[in-house]
C-alpha positions in Angstrom: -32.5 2.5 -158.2 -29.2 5.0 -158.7 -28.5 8.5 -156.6 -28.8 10.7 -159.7 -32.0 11.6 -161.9 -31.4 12.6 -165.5 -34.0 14.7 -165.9 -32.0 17.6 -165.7 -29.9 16.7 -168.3 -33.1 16.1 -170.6 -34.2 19.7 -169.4 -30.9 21.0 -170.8 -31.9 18.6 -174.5 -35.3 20.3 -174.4 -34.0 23.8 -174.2 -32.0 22.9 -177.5 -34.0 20.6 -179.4 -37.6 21.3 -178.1 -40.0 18.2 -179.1 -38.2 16.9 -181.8 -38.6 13.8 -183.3 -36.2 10.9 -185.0 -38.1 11.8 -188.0 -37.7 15.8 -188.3 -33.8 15.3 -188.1 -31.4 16.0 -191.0 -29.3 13.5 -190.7 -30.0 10.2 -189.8 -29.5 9.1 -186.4 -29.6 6.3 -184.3 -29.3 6.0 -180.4 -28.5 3.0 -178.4 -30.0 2.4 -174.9 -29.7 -1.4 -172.7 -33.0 -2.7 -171.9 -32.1 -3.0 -167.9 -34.0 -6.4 -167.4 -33.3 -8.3 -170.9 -29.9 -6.6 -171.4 -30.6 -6.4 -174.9 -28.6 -3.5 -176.8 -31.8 -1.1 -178.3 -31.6 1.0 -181.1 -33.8 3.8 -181.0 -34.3 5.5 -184.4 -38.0 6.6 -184.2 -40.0 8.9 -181.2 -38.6 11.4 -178.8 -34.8 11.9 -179.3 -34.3 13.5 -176.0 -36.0 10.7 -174.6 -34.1 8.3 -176.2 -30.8 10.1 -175.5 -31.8 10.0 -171.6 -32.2 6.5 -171.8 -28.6 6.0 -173.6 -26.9 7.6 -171.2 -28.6 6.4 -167.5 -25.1 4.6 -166.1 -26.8 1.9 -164.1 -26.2 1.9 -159.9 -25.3 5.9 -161.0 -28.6 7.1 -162.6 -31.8 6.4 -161.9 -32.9 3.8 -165.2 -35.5 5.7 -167.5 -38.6 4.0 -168.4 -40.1 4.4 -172.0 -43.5 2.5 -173.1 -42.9 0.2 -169.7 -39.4 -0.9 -170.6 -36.5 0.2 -167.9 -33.4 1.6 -170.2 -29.9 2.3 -169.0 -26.6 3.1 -170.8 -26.3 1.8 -174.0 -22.7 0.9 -173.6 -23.1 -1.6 -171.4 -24.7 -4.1 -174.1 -22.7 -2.0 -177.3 -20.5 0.2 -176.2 -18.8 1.2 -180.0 -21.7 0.4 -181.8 -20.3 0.1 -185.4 -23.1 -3.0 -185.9 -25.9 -0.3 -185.8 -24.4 1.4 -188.9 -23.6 -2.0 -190.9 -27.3 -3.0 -190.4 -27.6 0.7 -192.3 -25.8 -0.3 -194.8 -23.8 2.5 -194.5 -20.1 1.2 -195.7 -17.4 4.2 -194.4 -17.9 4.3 -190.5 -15.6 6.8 -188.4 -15.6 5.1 -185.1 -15.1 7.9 -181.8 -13.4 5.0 -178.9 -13.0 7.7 -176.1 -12.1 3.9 -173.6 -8.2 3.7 -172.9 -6.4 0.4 -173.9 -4.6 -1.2 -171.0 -1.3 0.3 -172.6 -2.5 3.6 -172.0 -3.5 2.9 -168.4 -0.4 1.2 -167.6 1.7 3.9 -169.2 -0.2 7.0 -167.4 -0.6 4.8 -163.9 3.7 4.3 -164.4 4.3 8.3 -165.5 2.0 9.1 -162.5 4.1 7.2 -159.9 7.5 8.8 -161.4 6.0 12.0 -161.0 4.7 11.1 -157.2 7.9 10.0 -156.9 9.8 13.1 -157.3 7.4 15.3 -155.7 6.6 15.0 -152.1 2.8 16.5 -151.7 2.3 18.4 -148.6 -0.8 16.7 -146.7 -4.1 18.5 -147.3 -7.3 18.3 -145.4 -9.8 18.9 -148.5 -7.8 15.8 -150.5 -8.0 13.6 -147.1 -12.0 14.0 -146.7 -12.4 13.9 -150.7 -10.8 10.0 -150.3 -12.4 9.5 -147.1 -16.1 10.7 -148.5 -16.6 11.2 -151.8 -17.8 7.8 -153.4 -16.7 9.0 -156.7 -12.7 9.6 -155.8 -10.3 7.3 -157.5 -10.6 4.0 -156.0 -13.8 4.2 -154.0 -16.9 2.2 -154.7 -18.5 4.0 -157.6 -15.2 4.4 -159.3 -14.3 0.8 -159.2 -17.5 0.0 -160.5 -17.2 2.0 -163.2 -13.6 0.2 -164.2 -14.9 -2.5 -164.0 -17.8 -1.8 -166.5 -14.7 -0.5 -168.5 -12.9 -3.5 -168.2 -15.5 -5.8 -170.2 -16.1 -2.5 -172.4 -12.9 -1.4 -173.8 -12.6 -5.5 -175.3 -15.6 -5.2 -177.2 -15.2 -1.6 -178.6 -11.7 -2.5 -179.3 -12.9 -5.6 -181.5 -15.5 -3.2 -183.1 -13.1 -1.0 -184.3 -11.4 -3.5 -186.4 -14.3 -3.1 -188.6 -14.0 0.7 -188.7 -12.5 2.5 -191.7 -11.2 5.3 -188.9 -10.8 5.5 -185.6 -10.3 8.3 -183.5 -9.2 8.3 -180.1 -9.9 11.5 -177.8 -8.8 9.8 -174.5 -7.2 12.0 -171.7 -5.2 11.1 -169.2 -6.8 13.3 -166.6 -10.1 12.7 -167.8 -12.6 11.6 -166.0 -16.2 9.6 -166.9 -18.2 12.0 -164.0 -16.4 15.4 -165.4 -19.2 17.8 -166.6 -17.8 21.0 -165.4 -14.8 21.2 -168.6 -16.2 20.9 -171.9 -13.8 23.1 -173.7 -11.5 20.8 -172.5 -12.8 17.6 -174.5 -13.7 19.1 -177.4 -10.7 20.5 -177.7 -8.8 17.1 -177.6 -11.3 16.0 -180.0 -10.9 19.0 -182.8 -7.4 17.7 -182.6 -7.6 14.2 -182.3 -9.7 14.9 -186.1 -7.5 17.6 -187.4 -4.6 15.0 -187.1 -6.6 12.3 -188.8 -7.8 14.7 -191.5 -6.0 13.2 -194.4 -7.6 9.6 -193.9 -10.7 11.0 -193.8 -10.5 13.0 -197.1 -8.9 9.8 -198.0 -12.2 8.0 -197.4 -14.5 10.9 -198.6 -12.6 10.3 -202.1 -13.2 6.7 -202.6 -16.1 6.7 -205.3 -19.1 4.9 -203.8 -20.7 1.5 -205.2 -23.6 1.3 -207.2 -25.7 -0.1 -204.3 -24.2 1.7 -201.4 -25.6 5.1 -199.6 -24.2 8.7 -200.9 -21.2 9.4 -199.3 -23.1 12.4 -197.8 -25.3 10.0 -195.8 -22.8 7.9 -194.8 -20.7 10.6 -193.5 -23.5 11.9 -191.8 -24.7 8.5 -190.6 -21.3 8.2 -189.1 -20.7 11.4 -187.8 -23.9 10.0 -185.2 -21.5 7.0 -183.8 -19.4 7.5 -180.4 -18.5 5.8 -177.1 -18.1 7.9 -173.8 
């Protein structure tokens, strides 16, 4: 059913957030998983959060799909992959939207800059890059990464259309980064303090606006929002 567990992963959550529950959070949170036999997009917002977080991320044909209350649940972007609908339907009204997809523009320009760059350099053969293309299922262009762009493909169209409905979006993409990196954290969140520090005056911007009568404090929006990404 995939080559990788997550239960690692949900040993790591444990360590940090013990046995909590949807219910003893601060701010609100919601969690989206894909039923794996309906394909319905499922919102989890009460129970186990490291559970539900395990299910949210299981990349199907990647991870092994986790079962909660006899349901089979893989990555939650596959049905919703910027789900902006999940706040809506929370009637939360400022959404900052986190698209970490590329557009085709970006693809095409980093795929054209790579080239030039090949082009100018001449790369001495090496043994370790030969058997990395020859072995490794995850290089560029073998099986599991083409499945993954192709998931991608149908992905970045609907989170694009989703941000149209966003009030901010922020884009931490990288051209060298890749969806099976675990080993550079610093790295991303480094891109994404400054993809935010350059966006800072939209969102005090939007933090200003005085809410409506019947809308949430902007405190719970913000922190509503604060809960909504893509990776």
């Amino acid at each position: 059913m995939g080559i990788l567990r997550t239960s690692r992963i949900a040993r790591r959550l444990k360590h940090s957030l013990g046995d909590a529950h949807f219910s003893d959070l601060i701010r609100p949170l919601r969690v989206v998983a894909t039923n794996r036999d309906t394909l319905e997009s499922i919102v989890f917002s009460t129970g186990e959060v490291v559970r539900a977080v395990e299910a949210s991320i299981a990349i199907p044909g990647i991870c092994v799909p986790v079962t909660i209350d006899g349901e089979n649940y893989v990555d939650g972007g596959i049905a919703d992959p910027l789900p902006i609908d999940v706040l809506e339907e929370m009637g939360i009204e400022r959404i900052i939207a986190v698209n970490v997809i590329p557009t085709p523009q970006m693809l095409r320009y980093w795929l054209e800059r790579e080239r030039e760059q090949n082009g100018r350099e001449t790369k001495k053969f090496s043994v370790g890059r030969f058997l990395n293309q020859q072995m490794n299922y995850f290089a560029h262009g073998n099986v599991f990464d083409n499945m993954i762009q192709a998931m991608n493909s149908v992905q970045m169209r609907v989170a694009d259309a989703s941000t149209q409905r966003a009030d901010v979006v922020l884009r931490p993409v990288a051209p060298d980064g890749y969806w099976h990196d675990f080993s550079h954290p610093g790295k991303y969140i480094s891109l994404g303090r400054a993809v935010t520090e350059a966006a800072l005056k939209q969102i005090q911007s939007l933090i200003q606006q005085p809410p409506s009568d019947a809308s949430p404090t902007v405190e719970k929006q913000l922190a509503a929002a604060a809960t909504l990404a893509a990776a």
